[in-house]
Each structure stands twice: as structure tokens, then as C-alpha cells.
N, C-alpha and C positions, 0 to 999 in steps of 0.2 A: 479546465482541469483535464489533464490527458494521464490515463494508468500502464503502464507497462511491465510485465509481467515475464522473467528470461525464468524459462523453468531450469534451464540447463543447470544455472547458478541458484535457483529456487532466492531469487531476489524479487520482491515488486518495488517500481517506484510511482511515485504519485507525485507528477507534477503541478503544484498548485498555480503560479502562478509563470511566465516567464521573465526571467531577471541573473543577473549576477549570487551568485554565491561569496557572501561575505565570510561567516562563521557559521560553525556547525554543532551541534549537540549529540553525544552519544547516549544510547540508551539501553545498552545491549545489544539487541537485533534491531531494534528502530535506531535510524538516524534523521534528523532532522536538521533542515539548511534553513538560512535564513538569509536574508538578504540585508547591505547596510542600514537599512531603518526596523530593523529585527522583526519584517513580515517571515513569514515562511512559504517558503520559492519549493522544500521538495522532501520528500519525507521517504526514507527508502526502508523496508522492512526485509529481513533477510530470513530463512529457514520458514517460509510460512507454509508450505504446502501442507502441512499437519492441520492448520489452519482453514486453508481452502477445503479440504477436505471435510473435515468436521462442521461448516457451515454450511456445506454446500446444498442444494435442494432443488427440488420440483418448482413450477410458479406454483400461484395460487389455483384451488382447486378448479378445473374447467378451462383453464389459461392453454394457450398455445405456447406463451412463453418459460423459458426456464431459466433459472436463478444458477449463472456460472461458478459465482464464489462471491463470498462475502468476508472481508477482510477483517477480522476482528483482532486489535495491539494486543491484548492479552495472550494471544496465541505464538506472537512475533517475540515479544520479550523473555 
């Protein structure tokens, strides 16, 4: 799974799998691709920075790591 993130366009995509793009599904700001045996190859959310925002955080307490964004549909649609 590879995420990529154009802020310019405030698009993410998330590629799940690699493959051909057969048919797709709109969802508002989520779209979702699927592939000829109707797996799903890539799911692109659009307008999320409202999103990124609102999720985003500290790691856990004591952590050296930090939590960049977490992508939650609810926020995309």
C-alpha cells in the first residue's frame, strides 16, 4: 500500500494494490477504482486537509514519534 498526499490539489491517494483500473465509484470527495474482478486498486479522497487537520496529533505519551495525520472518510465526503 503506497499513500500519496498533493497538498497543492489537497487530494490523497491510496494505492492499494497495483493493477489496471477497470471501473470506478463516485462518492462525493471519495473515489474508489476497482480493478476487472472488482478488487479495489485505489481510493482517492479529495478536500481532506480539514480532515488531516482535525486528526492530527502527538504519538503516544513519552513517544519520540508523532502521528502526521490520520485519514478519517467522514471528513472526505
Amino acid at each position: 500500500m503506497r499513500m500519496k498526499y498533493d497538498r497543492e490539489g489537497d487530494v490523497l491517494d491510496i494505492l492499494i494494490r497495483d493493477g489496471q483500473i477497470h471501473h470506478a465509484e463516485d462518492h462525493g470527495q471519495v473515489i474508489i477504482n476497482y480493478d476487472d474482478e472488482n478488487r479495489v486498486v485505489e481510493d482517492r479522497g479529495t478536500r481532506c486537509e480539514q480532515g488531516f487537520r482535525k486528526h492530527s496529533s502527538g504519538g503516544p505519551q513519552g513517544s519520540k514519534k508523532k502521528v502526521i495525520g490520520i485519514v478519517n472518510v467522514d471528513a472526505c465526503t
